[in-house]
C-alpha positions in Angstrom: 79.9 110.1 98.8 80.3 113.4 100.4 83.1 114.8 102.5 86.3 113.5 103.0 88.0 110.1 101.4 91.4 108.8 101.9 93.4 106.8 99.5 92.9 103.5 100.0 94.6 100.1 98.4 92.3 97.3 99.0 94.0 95.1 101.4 93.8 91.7 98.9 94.4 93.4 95.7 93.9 89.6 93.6 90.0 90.5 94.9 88.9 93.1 92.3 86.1 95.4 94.0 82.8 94.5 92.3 83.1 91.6 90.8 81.6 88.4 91.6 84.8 86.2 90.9 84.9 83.2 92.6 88.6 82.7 94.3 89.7 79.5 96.2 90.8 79.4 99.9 94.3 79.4 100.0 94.7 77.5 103.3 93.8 74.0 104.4 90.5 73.5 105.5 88.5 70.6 106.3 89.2 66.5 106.1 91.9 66.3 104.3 92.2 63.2 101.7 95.9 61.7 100.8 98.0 64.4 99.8 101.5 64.2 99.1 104.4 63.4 101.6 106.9 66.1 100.7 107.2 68.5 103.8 105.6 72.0 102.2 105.5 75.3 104.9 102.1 76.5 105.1 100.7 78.8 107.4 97.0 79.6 108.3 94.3 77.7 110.4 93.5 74.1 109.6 89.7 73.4 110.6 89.8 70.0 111.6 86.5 67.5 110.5 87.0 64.2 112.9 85.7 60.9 111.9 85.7 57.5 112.8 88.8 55.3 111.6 86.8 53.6 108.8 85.4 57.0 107.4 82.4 57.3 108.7 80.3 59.7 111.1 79.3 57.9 114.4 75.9 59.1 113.8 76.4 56.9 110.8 77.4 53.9 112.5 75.1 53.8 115.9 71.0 53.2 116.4 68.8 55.5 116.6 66.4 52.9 118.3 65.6 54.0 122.0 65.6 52.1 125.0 62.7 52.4 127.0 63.0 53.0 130.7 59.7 53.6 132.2 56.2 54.3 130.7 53.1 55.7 132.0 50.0 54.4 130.3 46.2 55.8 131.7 43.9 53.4 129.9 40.9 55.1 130.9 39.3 57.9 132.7 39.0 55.9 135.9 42.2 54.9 136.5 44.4 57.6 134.3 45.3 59.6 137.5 46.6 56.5 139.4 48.3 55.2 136.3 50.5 58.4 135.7 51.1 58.7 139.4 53.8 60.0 140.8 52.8 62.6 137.7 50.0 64.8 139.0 47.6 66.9 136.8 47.0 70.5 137.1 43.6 72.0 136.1 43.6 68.6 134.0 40.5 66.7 133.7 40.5 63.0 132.4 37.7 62.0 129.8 37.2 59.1 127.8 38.7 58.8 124.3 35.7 59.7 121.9 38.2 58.4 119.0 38.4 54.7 119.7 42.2 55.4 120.4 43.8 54.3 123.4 44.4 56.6 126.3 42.5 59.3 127.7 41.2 62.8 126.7 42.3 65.3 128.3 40.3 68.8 129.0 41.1 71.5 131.4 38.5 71.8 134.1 39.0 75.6 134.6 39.4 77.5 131.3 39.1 81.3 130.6 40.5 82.2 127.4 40.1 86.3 128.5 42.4 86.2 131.0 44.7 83.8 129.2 45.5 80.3 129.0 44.5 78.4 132.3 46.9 75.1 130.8 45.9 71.6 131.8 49.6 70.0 132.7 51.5 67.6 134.6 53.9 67.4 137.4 56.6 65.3 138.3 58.4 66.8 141.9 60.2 63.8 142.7 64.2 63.9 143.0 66.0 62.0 139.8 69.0 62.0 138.4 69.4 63.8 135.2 71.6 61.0 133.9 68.9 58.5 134.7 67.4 59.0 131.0 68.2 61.1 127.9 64.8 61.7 126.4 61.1 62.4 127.1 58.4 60.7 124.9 54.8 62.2 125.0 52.3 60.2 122.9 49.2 61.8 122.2 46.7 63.4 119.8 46.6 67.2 119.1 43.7 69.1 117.7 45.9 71.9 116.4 49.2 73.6 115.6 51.3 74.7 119.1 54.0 73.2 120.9 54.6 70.7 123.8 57.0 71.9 126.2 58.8 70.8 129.0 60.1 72.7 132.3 62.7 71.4 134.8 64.6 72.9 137.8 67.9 71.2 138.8 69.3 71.2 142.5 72.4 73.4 141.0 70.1 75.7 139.5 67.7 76.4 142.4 64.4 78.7 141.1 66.0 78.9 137.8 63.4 77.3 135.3 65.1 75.2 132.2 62.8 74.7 129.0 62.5 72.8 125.9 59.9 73.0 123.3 58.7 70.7 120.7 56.5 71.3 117.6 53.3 69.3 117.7 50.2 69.6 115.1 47.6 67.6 114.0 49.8 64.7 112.5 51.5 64.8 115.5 51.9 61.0 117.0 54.7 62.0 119.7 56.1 64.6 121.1 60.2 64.0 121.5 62.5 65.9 124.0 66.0 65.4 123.4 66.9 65.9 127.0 70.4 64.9 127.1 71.4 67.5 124.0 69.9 70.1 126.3 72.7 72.4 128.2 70.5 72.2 130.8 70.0 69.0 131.2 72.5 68.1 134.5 72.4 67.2 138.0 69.8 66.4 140.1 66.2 67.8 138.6 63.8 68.6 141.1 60.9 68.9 139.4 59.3 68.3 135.9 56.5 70.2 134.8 54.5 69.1 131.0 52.6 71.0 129.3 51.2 69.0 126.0 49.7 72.1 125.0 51.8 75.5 125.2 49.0 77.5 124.1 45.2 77.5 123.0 42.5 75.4 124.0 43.5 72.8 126.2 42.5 69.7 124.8 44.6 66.8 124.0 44.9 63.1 123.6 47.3 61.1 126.1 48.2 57.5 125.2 51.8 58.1 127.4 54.6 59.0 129.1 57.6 57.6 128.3 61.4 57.8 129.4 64.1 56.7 127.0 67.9 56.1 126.7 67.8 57.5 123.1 70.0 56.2 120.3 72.4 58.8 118.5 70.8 62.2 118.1 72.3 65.2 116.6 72.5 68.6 118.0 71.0 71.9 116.3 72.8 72.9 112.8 74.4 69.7 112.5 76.5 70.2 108.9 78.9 67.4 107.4 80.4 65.3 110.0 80.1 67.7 113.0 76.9 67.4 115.3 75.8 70.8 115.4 76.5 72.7 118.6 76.4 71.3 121.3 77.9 72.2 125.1 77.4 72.6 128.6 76.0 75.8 130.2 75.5 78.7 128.0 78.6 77.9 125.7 78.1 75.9 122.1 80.7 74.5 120.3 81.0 73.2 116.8 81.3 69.8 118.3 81.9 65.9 117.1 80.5 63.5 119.4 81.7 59.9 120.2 81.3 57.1 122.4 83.6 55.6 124.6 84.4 52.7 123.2 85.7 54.4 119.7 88.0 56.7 118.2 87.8 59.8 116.3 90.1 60.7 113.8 91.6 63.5 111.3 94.4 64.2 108.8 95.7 67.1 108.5 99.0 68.7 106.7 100.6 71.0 109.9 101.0 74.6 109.4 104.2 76.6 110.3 104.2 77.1 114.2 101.1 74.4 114.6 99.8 74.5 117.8 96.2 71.8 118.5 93.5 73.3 120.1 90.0 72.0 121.3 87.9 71.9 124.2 86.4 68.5 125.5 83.1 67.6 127.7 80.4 65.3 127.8 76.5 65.0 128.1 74.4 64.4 131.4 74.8 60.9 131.6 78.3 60.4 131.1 79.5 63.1 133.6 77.7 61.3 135.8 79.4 58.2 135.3 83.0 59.7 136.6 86.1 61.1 135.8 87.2 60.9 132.6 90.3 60.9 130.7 90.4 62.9 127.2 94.1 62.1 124.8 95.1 62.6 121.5 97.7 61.1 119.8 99.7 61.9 116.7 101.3 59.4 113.8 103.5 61.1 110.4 105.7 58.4 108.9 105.5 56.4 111.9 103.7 55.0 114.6 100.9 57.2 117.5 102.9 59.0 119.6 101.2 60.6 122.6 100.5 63.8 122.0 98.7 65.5 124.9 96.0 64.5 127.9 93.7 66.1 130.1 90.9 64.8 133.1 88.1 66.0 133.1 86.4 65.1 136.7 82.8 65.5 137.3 83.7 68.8 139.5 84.6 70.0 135.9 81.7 73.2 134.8 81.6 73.5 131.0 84.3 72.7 128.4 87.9 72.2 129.7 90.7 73.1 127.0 93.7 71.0 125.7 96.1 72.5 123.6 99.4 70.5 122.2 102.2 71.4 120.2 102.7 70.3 116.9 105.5 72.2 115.7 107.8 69.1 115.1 105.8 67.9 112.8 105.1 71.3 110.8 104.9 70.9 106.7 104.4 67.4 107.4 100.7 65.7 106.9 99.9 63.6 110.2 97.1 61.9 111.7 95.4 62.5 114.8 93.6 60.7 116.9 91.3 61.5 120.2 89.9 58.9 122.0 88.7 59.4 126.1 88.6 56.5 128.8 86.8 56.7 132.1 89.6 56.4 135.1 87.2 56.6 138.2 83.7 55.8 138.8 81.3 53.1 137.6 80.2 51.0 135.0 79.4 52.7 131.7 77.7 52.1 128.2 80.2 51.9 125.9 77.8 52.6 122.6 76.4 55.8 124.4 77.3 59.3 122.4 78.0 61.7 124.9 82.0 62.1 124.6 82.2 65.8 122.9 85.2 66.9 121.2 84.4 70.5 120.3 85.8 73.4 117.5 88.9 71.7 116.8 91.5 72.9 114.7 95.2 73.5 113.9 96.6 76.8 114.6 99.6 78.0 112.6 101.1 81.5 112.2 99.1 83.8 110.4 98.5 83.8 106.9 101.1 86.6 105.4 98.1 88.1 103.0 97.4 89.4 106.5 93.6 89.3 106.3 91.6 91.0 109.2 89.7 90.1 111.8 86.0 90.7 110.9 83.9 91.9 113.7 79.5 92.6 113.0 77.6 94.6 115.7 73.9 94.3 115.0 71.8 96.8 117.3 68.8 96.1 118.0 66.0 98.4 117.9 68.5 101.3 117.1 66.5 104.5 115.2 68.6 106.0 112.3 68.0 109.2 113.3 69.0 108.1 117.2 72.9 108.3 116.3 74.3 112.3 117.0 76.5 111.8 113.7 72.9 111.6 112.1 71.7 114.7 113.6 70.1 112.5 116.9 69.6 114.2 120.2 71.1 111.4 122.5 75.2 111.1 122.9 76.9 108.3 121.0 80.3 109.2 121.2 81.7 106.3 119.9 79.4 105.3 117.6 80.1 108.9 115.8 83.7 108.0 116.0 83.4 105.2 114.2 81.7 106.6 111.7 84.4 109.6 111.4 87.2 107.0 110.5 84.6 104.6 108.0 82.0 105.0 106.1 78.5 106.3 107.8 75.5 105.1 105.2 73.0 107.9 106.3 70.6 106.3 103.4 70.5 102.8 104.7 66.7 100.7 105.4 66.3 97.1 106.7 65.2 94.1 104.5 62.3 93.5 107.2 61.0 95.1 110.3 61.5 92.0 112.9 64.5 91.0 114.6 65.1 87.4 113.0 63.8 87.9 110.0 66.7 90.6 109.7 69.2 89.0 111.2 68.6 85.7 108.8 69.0 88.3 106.0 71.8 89.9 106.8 73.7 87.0 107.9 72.6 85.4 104.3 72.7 88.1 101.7 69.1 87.0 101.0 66.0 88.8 100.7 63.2 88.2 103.8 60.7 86.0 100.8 63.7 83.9 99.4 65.3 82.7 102.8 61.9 82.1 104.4 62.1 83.3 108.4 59.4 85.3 108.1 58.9 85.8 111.8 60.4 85.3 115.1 58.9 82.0 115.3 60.6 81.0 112.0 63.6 78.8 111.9 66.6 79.0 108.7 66.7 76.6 106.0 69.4 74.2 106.5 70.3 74.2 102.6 71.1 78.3 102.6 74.3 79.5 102.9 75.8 81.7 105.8 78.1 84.3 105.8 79.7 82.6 109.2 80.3 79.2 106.5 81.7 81.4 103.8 84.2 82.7 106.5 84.8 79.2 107.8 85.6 78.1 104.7 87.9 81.0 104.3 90.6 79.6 107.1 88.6 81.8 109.9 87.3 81.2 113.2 83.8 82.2 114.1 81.8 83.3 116.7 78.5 85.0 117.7 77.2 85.6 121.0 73.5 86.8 121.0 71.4 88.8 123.6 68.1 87.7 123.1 66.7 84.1 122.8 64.8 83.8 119.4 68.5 84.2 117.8 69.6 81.1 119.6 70.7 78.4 117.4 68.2 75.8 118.6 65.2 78.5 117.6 66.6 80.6 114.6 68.8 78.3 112.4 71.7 80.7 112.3 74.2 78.8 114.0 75.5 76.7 111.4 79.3 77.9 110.3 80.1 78.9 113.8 82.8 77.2 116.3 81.5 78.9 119.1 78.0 80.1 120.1 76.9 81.7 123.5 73.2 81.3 124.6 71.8 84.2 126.3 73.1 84.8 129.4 70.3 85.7 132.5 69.6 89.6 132.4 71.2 90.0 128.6 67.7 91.0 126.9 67.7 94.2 129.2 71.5 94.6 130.0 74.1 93.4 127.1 76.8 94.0 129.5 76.2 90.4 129.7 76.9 89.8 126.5 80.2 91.5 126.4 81.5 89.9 129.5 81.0 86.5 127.4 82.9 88.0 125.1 85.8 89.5 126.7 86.3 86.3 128.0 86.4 84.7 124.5 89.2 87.1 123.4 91.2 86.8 126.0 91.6 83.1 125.3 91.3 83.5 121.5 94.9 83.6 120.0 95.0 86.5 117.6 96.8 83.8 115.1 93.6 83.3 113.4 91.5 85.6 111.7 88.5 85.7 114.2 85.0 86.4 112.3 82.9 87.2 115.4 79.3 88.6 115.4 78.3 90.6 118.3 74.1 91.5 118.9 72.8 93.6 121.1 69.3 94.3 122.4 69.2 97.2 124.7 67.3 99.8 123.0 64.5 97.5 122.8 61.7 97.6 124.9 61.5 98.3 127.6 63.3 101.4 127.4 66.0 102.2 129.4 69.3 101.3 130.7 70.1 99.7 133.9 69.8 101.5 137.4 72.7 103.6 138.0 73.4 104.2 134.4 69.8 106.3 134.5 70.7 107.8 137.3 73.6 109.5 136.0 71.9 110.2 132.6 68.7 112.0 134.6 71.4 113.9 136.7 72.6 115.4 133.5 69.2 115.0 131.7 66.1 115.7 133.9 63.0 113.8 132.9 60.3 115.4 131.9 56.7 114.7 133.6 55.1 111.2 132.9 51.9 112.9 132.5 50.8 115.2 129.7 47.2 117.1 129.9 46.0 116.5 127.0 47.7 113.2 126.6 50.2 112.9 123.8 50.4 109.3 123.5 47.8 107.0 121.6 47.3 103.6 122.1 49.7 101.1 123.0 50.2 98.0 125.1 53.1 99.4 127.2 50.8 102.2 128.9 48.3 98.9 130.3 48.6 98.3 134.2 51.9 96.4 135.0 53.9 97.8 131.8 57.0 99.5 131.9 55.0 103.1 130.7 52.1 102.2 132.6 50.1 105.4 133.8 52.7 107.6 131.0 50.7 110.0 128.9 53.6 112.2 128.2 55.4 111.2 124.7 58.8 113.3 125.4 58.6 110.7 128.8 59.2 107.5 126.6 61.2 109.2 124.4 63.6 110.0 127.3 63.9 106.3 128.1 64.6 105.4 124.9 67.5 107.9 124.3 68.7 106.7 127.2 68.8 103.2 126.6 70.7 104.4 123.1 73.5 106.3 124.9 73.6 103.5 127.1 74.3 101.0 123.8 76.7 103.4 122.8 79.2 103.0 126.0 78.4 99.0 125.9 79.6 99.6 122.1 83.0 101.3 123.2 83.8 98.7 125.9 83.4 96.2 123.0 86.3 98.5 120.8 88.3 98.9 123.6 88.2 95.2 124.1 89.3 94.4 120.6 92.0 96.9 120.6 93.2 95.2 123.5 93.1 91.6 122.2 93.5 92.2 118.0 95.2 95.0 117.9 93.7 98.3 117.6 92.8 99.4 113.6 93.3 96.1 112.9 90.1 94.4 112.2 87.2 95.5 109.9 83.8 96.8 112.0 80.2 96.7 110.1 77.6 98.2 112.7 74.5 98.2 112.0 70.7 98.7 113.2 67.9 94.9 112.4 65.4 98.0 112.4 64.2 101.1 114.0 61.3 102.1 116.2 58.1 103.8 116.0 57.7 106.6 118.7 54.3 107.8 117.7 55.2 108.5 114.0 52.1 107.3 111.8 50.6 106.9 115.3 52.6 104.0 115.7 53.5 103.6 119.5 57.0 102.0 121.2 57.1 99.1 118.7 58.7 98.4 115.1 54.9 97.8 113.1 54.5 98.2 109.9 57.1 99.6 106.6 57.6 103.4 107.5 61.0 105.0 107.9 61.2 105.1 111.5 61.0 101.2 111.6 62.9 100.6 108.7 65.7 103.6 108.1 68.5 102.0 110.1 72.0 103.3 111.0 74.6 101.2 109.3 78.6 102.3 109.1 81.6 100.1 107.7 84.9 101.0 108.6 87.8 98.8 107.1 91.3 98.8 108.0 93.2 101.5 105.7 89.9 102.0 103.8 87.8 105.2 102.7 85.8 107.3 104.7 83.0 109.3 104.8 79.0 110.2 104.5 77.1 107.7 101.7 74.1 109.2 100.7 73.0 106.4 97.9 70.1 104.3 98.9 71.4 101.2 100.1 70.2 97.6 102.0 71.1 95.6 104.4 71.4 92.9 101.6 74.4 94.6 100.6 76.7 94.0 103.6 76.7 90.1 102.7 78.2 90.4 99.1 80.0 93.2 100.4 82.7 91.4 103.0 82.2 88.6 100.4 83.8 90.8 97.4 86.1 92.2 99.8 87.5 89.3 101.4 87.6 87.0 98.2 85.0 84.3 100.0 82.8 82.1 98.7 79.4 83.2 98.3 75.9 82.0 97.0 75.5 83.0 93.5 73.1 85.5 92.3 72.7 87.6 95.7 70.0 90.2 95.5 72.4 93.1 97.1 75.4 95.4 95.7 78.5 96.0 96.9 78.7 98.9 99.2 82.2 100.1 98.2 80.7 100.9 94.9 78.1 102.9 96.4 80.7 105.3 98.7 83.0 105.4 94.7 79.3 106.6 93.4 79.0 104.0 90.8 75.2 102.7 92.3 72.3 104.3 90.3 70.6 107.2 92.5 67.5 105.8 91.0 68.3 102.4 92.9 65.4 100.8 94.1 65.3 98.9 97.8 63.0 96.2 98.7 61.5 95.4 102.2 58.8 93.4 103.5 57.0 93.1 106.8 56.9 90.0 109.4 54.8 87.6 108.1 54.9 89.1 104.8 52.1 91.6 106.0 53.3 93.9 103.5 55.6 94.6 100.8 57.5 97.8 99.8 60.1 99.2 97.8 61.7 102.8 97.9 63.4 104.7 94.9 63.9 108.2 93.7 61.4 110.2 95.9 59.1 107.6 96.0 58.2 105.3 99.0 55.9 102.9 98.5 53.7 100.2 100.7 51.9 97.1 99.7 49.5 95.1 102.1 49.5 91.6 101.4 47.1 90.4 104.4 44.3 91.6 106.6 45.8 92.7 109.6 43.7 94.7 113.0 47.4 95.1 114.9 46.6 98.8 115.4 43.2 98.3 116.9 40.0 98.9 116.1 39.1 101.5 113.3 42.3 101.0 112.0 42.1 97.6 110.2 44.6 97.2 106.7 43.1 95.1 104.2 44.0 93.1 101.5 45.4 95.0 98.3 45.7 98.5 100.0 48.5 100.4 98.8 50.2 103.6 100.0 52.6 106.0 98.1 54.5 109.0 99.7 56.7 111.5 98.3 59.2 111.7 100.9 61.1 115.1 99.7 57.9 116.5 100.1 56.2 114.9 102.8 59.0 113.8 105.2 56.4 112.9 108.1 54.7 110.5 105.6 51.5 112.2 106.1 50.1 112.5 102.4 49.2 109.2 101.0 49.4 109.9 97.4 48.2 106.6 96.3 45.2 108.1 94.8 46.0 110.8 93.3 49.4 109.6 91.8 47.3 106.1 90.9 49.5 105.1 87.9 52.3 105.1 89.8 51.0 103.3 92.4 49.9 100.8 90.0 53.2 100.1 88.6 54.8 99.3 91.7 52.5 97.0 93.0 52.8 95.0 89.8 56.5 95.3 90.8 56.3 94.5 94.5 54.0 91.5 93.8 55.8 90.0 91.4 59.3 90.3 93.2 57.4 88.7 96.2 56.3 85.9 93.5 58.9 85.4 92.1 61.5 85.2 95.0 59.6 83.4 97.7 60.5 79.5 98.4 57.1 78.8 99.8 58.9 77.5 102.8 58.5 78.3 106.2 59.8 76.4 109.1 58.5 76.8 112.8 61.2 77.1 115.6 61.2 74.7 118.4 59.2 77.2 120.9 58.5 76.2 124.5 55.5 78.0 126.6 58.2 79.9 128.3 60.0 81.0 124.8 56.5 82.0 123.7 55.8 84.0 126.8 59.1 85.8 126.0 58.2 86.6 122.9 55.2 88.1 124.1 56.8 89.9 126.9 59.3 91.7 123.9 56.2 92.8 122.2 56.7 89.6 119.4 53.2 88.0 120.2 50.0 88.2 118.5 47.2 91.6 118.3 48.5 94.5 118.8 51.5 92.6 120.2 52.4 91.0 116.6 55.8 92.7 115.8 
């Protein structure tokens, strides 16, 4: 570590830097069992896990068996379109089954795969209630891998277009969508558009149509008792779900100053029945008392708060129990799961070891060199002053070059091969670990609020451990202004009682370049563009120069490179509202700050145009700085991961973490105790290739055929590339060749690493048509679009 360093006492001195010691969480978390009765003080936050009175889970208790409402069944070519009236086909033509199998075969009658996918689909534009049925059963034969989805508008929402995807392949029978677990999914819908096949050729098999009350369903990253999030709107909650003829329970010894909070709500189809009535009660050595109530009416948008003081019963262990009764309205199903109690927990005063709050910033798309403490050209004032008070790691590279790939790897501690999201279309493992468990688990509350929709929990897999969860707001992929307002409002609610662990992501220097309207304007006042047009051009081939891109007709490089500092020094203010925000709410120097970069972006370096291909430095260099409260500072010039931010806050903060993680601790790298020789792994999406850099050595492995730079410029299987970076900074020397006994002893090395840590295992997101079409939009689609 070069220039300055302060003295600095870590802030938990029983958690020796370094050392992968296990410690215990020293406050109550979780169901607790029979303790004993003596009244002990404790302090802290008491995560509450609520159950039925006999033990078990309501999803354990209720069917799954569905109810079948109405069913559309075309039993032949004849009569298919008068049998799934009022459904009406687009550009779908009806065939006879050439299977034996009952239903139809379905073929679009217009189909030109060069100017895309003309699908063959349904519609449904007659008003319904969305309470009218809870799921959405399409039986059918598929003749390849894609996904069904299914589009709705809502009264409410006028031309806003609601979407949920399904997986389908070969041994596809049915297609299921879980409408009433769906945000979305309220009101009056106004239309319903099907599309068995999202994309490729469209041809299908259609047995039927079927609408369901479903039996008990859980939401996405459903852990131990909880069902996943869940919630209404853009806002998910860690949430346990009942029905209204039962009660949910909890035990729970009261910490010093207890105060219960939780928000309530309920699905489609119970908000439709009425008002309804949400109460907890409380029992210690006696009898329920009545603790606290709150209606929730049908005018009610999102989750409604109840809070209730349990300072009388503080040291003591109590049981409490929630229960909610419908007090105007109709008749209702009693057995139907759609009362949500969500992120409940007991807040006490806080813990005296005094442990911060925890805030990650991931920036997407964010060069290492973009920052002005890194030598960059664009502004980043506070970026640079966060750096100036913690430690800036000017040597830091991504474990992949794709945003959820990244993300899952930083939010794990795990290596792009081992975890398995190899892509954007990749979802996480249920069985690994996250960081937001391991601070659960540690007596925190967690959050995350995301600006672009693959990092969703329903798609990515990274939700589980988190109490709250925002979906992307309308407008956040291009302005995380968004975002932030979501989370201003979040800490202005938040008591700073409990240790928050909140992750904050970020998408605006992403394509397409730039920051919103006015913003460029006053940049270009100060910073005049320079022409869109160069003579000769000085920009190769990309997909963002083609008619109705956002560089369309731009031959000029230093053009796009003008957007894109822009859009940086436009993250850079969004990232000072944010630490003016938390100064506000936590307490300013209070809370520990890891910023960092998923990966960079290519600007024309290896001829490499406006997107993040491939396992060069400007893709995967990132800017990453750590500032803790009372902690060193400085520059860190050792080699270091992403990987290592994981077991970092994990050594720090004494939690609980996988065994075995593949990264280092990176306050052993600013004391200097990290090998300079230290070798750092990446891969590509899709494990395209595989790399390592060390000791004036960088070093590229392709693992599969890929054409994403065009024509002419193919990479094959088994081609390797070795640069000598001291040397050659612009990469321009492949040394692979010459230096070929080198090269051969890291490809042994990368291959076998790839070997030996890969789980085989790759699991597809739930991705709609329009998710797809997203994806594409950002660049994430296949060609020259794969990212």
């Amino acid at each position: 570590m070069s220039a300055r360093r302060n003295t600095w006492r870590p802030w938990m001195r029983w958690f020796p830097m370094g050392t992968s010691e296990t410690v215990r969480p020293l406050v109550l978390l979780g169901l607790l069992a029979a303790c004993s009765s003596d009244v002990r003080e404790i302090d802290g936050i008491v995560r509450l896990d609520l159950h039925l009175e006999d033990g078990r889970t309501v999803g354990q208790v209720l069917s799954r068996e569905d109810t079948l409402l109405r069913s559309w069944q075309p039993t032949s070519a004849e009569n298919g379109l008068a049998a799934l009236a009022p459904w009406e086909a687009v550009n779908a033509g009806l065939l006879a089954r050439d299977d034996g199998a009952l239903g139809v075969r379905v073929r679009a009658q217009d189909y030109a795969p060069q100017r895309g996918v003309d699908h063959a689909y349904w519609v449904w534009a007659e008003d319904q209630l969305a309470s009218g049925f809870d799921a959405l059963l399409l039986r059918g034969k598929w003749h390849a891998g894609t996904e069904a989805v299914l589009f709705w508008q809502t009264e409410a929402g006028g031309d806003e277009v609601f979407r949920l995807g399904v997986p389908v392949d070969t041994s596809t029978q049915v297609a299921r969508f879980d409408l009433v677990l769906s945000p979305d999914w309220s009101g009056r819908v106004t239309r319903l558009s099907l599309y068995p096949v999202g994309g490729g050729p469209q041809s299908y098999g259609l047995e039927s149509i079927e609408l369901v009350h479903s039996g008990y369903r859980d939401g996405p990253d459903a852990s131990g008792l909880d069902a996943g999030l869940l919630g209404t709107g853009g806002d998910l909650r860690r949430t346990f779900v009942c029905t209204p003829g039962r009660a949910l329970v909890a035990r729970c010894r009261v910490p010093r100053g207890g105060r219960l909070v939780l928000d309530v709500g309920t699905d489609a189809r119970l908000d439709a029945a009425g008002d309804w009535s949400f109460q907890v009660a409380v029992r210690g050595a006696g009898e329920f008392v009545p603790l606290a109530k709150v209606l929730r009416s049908q005018s009610t948008q999102g989750w409604l708060r109840l809070e209730a003081d349990l300072v009388d019963y503080q040291g003591q262990e109590v049981e409490l129990r929630c229960t909610a009764a419908l007090v105007s309205g109709g008749d209702v199903d009693q057995e139907h799961p759609g009362l949500w109690w969500g992120a409940p927990h007991v807040l006490g005063q806080r813990l005296k070891d005094g442990r911060p709050d925890v805030i990650l910033v991931t920036l997407d798309t964010l060069r290492w060199d973009a920052l002005g403490c890194l030598g960059g050209t664009p502004a980043t004032p506070n970026l640079d002053a966060l750096a100036a008070g913690g430690l800036l790691f000017s040597n830091a590279w991504s474990a992949c070059n794709s945003t959820l790939p990244s993300h899952a790897s930083i939010l794990t501690g795990l290596s792009v091969p081992r975890h398995g999201v190899l892509d954007n279309r990749s979802r996480l493992d249920p069985a690994i670990r996250t960081l937001a468990q391991s601070f659960a688990e540690k007596g925190y509350r967690t959050a995350a609020a995301v600006s672009v929709h693959h990092l969703e929990p329903a798609y990515s897999g990274l939700g589980r451990g988190f109490d709250l969860f925002h979906r992307v707001r309308r407008g956040a992929v291009v302005d995380g202004a968004l975002t932030l307002e979501v989370v201003e409002d979040w800490l202005g609610k938040e008591s700073s009682q409990a240790p928050l662990f909140l992750w904050v992501h970020l998408f605006d220097p992403h394509t397409p370049y730039g920051p919103p309207g006015d913003f460029l304007a006053a940049y270009e006042a100060e910073h005049p563009p320079p022409a869109r047009e160069a003579d000769p051009p000085t920009i190769g081939r990309s997909m963002y120069t083609k008619p109705g891109e956002f560089l369309e007709g731009v031959t000029n490089q230093a053009y796009a490179q003008h957007l894109y500092h822009a859009g940086v020094e436009y993250t850079d203010s969004l990232f000072g509202s944010l630490v003016e925000t938390l100064d506000r709410s936590r307490g300013r120097k209070s809370y520990a700050l890891a910023v960092l970069s998923d990966h960079g972006e290519a600007l024309g370096e290896q001829d490499v145009w406006f997107n993040h291909l491939f396992c060069y430095p400007a893709v995967l260099r990132v800017p990453m700085i750590l500032s803790l409260p009372g902690g060193p500072q400085g520059v860190v010039e050792q080699r270091v991961s992403s990987l290592d931010l994981a077991p970092t806050l994990g050594h720090w903060l004494g939690l609980e973490m996988p065994a075995r993680l593949p990264g280092d601790d990176l306050l052993r790298a600013a004391a200097g105790k990290l090998s300079a020789s230290r070798r750092v792994r990446f891969v590509h999406s899709a494990l395209l290739q595989a790399g390592c850099c060390e000791t004036n050595l960088h070093f590229i492995h392709t693992l599969a055929d890929s054409n994403q730079l065009g024509p002419g410029r193919e990479l094959t299987v088994g081609q390797s590339m070795l640069f000598a970076p001291d040397q050659d900074p612009a990469f321009l020397h492949d040394l692979a060749s010459e230096n070929s006994a080198q090269a051969a002893r890291l490809e042994r090395d990368v291959k076998n690493w790839v070997e030996r840590v890969s789980t085989g295992k790759r699991l597809g997101a739930d991705l709609g048509a329009a998710e797809k079409a997203r994806l594409d939009a950002l660049g994430y689609g296949g060609g020259d679009r794969d990212r």
